[in-house]
DOVONU-951245 format. One record per residue (C-alpha): residue number from 0; residue in one letter; chain; y, z, x. Coordinates in nm, 2 decimals. Layout:
// residues N
<n:NUM; res:A; chain:A; yy:Y; zz:Z; xx:X>
...
***
This chain:
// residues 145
<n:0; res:X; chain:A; yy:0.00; zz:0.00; xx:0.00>
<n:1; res:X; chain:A; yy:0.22; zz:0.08; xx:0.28>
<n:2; res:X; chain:A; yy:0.16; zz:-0.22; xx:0.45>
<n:3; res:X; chain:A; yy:0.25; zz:-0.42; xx:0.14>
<n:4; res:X; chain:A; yy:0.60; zz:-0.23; xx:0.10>
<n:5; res:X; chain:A; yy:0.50; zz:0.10; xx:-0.09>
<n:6; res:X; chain:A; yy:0.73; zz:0.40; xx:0.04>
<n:7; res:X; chain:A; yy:0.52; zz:0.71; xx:0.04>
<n:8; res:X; chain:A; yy:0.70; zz:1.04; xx:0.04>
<n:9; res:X; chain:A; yy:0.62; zz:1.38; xx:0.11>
<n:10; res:X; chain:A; yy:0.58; zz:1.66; xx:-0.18>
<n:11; res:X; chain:A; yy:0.48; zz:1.93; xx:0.09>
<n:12; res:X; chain:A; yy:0.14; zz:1.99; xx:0.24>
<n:13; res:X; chain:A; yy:-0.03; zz:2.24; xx:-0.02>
<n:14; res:X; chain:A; yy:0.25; zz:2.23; xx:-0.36>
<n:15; res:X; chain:A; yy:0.42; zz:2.57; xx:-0.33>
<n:16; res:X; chain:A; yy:0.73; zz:2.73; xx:-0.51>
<n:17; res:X; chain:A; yy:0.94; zz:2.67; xx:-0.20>
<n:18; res:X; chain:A; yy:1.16; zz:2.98; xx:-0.35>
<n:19; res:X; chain:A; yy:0.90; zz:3.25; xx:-0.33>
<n:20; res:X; chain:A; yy:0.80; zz:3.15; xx:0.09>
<n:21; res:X; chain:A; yy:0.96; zz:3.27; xx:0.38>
<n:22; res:X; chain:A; yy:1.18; zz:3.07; xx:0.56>
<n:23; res:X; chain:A; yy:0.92; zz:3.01; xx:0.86>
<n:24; res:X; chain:A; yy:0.69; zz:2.90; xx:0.61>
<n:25; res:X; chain:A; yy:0.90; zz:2.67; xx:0.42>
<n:26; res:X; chain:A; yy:0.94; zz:2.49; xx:0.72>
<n:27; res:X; chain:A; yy:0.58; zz:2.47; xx:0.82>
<n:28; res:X; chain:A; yy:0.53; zz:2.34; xx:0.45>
<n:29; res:X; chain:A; yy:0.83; zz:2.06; xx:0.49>
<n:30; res:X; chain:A; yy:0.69; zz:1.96; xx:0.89>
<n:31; res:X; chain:A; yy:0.37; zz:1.97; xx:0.83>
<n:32; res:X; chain:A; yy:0.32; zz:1.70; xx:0.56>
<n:33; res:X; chain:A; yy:0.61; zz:1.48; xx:0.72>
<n:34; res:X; chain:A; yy:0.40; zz:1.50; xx:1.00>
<n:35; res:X; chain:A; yy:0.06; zz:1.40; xx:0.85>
<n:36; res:X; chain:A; yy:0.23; zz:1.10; xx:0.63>
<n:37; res:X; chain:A; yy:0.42; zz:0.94; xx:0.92>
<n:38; res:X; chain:A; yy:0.10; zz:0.99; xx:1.17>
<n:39; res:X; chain:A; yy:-0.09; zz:0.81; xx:0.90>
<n:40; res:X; chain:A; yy:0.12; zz:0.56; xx:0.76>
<n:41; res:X; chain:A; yy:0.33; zz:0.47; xx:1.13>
<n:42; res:X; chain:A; yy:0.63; zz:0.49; xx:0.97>
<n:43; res:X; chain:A; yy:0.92; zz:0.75; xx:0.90>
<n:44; res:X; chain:A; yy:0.86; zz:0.96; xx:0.61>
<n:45; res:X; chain:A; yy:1.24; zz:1.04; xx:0.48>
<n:46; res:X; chain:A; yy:1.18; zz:1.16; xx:0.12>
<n:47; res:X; chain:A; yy:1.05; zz:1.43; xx:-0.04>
<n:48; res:X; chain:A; yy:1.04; zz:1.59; xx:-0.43>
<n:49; res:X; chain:A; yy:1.02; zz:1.97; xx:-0.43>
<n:50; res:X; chain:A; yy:0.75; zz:2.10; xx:-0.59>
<n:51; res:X; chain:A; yy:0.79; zz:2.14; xx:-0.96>
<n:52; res:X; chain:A; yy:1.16; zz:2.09; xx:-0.85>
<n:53; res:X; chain:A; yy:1.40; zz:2.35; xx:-1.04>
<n:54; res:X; chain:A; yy:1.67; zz:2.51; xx:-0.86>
<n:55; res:X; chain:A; yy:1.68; zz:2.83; xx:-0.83>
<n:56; res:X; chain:A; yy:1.36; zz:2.87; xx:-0.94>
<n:57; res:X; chain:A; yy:1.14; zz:2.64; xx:-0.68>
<n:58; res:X; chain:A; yy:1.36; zz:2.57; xx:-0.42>
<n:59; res:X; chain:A; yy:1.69; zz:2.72; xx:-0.32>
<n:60; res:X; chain:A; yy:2.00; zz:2.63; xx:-0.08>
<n:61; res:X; chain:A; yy:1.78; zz:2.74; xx:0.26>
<n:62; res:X; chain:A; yy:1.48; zz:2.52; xx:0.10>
<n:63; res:X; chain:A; yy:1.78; zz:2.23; xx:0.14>
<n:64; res:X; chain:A; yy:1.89; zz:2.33; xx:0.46>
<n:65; res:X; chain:A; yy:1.49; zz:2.35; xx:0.61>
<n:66; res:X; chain:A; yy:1.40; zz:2.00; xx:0.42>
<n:67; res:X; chain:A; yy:1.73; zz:1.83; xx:0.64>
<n:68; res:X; chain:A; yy:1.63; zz:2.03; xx:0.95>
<n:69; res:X; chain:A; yy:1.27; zz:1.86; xx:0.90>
<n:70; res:X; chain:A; yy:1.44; zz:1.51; xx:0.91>
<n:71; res:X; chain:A; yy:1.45; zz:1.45; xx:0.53>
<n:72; res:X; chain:A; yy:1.71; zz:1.23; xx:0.40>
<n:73; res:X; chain:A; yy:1.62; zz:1.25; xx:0.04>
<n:74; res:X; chain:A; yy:1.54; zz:1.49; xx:-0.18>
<n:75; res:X; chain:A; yy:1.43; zz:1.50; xx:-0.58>
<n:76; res:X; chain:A; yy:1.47; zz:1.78; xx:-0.77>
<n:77; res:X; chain:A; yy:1.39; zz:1.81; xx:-1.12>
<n:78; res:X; chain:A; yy:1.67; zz:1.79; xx:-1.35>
<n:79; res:X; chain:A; yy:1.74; zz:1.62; xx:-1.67>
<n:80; res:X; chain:A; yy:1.99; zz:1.36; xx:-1.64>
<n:81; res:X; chain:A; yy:2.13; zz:1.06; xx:-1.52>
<n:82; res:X; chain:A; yy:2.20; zz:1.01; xx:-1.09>
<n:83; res:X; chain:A; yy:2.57; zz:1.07; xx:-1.01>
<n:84; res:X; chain:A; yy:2.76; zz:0.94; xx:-0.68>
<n:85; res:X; chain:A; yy:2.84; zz:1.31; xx:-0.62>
<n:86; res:X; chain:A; yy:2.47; zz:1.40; xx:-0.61>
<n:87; res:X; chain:A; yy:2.39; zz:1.52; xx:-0.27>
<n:88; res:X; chain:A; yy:2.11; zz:1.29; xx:-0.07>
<n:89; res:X; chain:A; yy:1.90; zz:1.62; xx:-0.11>
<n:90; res:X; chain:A; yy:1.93; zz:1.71; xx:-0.47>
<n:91; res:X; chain:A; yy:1.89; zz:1.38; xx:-0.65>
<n:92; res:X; chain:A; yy:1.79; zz:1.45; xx:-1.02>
<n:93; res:X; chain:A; yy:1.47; zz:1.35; xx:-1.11>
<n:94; res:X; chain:A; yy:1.32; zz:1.35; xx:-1.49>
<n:95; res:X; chain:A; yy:0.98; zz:1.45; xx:-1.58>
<n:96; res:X; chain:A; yy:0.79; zz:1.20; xx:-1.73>
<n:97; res:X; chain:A; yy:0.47; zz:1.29; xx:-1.89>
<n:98; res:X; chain:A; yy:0.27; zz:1.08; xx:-2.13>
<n:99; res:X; chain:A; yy:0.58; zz:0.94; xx:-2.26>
<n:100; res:X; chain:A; yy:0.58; zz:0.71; xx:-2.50>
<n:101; res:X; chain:A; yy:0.78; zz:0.41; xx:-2.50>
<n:102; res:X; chain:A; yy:1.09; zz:0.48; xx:-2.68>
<n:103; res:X; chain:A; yy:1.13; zz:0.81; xx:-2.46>
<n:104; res:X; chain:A; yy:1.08; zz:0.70; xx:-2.17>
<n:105; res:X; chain:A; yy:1.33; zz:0.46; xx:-2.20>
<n:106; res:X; chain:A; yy:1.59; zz:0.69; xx:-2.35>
<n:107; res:X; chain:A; yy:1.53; zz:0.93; xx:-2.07>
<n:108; res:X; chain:A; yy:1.63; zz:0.62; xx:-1.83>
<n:109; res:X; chain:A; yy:1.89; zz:0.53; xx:-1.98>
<n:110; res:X; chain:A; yy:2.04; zz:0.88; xx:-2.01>
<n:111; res:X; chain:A; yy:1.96; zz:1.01; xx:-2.38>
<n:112; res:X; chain:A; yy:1.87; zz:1.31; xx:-2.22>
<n:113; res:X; chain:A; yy:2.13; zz:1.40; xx:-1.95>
<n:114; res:X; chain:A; yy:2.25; zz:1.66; xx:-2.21>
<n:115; res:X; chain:A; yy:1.96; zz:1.84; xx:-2.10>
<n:116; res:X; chain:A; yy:2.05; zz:1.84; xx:-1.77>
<n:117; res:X; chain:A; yy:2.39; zz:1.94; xx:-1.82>
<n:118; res:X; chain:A; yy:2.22; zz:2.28; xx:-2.02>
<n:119; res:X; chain:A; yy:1.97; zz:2.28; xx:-1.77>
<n:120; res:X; chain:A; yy:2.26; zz:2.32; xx:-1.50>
<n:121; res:X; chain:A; yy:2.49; zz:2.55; xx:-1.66>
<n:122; res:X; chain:A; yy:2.22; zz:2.76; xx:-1.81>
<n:123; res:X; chain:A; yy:2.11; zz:3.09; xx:-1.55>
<n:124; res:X; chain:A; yy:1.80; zz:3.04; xx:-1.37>
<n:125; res:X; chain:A; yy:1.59; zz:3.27; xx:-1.63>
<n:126; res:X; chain:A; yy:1.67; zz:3.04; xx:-1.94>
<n:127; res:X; chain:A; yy:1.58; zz:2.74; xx:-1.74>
<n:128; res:X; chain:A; yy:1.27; zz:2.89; xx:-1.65>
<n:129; res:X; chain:A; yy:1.18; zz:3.01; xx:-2.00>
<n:130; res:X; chain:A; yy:1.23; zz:2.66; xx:-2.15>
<n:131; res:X; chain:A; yy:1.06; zz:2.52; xx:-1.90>
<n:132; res:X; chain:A; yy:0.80; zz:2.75; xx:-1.83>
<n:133; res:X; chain:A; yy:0.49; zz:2.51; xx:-1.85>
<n:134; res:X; chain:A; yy:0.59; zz:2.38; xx:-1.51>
<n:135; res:X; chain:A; yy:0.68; zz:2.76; xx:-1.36>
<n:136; res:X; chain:A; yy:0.39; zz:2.81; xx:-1.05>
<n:137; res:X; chain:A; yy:0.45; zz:3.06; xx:-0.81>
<n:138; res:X; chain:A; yy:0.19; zz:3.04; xx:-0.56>
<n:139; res:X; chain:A; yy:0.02; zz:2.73; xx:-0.36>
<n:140; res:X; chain:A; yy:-0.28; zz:2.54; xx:-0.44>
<n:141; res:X; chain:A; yy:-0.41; zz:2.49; xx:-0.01>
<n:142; res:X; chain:A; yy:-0.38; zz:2.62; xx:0.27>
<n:143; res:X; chain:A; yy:-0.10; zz:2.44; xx:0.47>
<n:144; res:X; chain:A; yy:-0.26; zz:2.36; xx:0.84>
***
């Protein structure tokens, strides 16, 4: 896939809430699997999506800070609503799709839903987390080597 043009990016080396880890593990985490995509692909591996990507709640400014130390340029995080200009290269909005059907898929492209993201930003970490609290994980699912 690579070969043919696919960009891979990394989503960590064992899906942890980034937010609950030590700083020293975070990076481990953010190294590691950069490492292991670019030794196996031969190429630079410059994105990344946080794991289950709310702020606050999965990842937090020193995740940000540890994911450009790493050598990350991009970043997606999950959040409801439309990409802006002022969106840093580390915090691009993402939106959850999920056995969407057609007609919201496409309104969530076209930015139906960035009122969601606008509550979803304004709103204090513990609402965010109790409406979305399907997607809330607070510990890993691998060991990280």
């Amino acid at each position: 896939m690579a070969r043919v043009g696919m960009e891979f990016g990394s989503h960590t080396c064992s899906h942890p809430n980034l937010a609950t880890l030590d700083r020293e593990s975070v990076r481990r985490e953010l190294r590691v699997a950069k490492d292991l995509l670019e030794q196996k692909l031969g190429t630079a591996a410059v994105t990344l999506a946080y794991p289950f990507g709310r702020r606050g709640l999965h990842w937090t400014r020193d995740t940000v800070a540890a994911a450009a130390e790493a050598g990350y340029q991009y970043a997606g995080i999950v959040l409801y609503r439309s990409v802006r200009p002022s969106d840093p290269p580390l915090e691009i909005p993402r939106i959850v799709i999920t056995g969407d059907e057609m007609p919201a898929f496409e309104q969530k492209i076209r930015g139906a839903w960035d009122i969601v993201g606008l509550l979803q930003e304004k709103a204090p970490p513990w609402a965010v987390w109790l409406a979305g609290r399907r997607v809330f994980h607070n510990g890993t699912t691998g060991p990280c080597r």
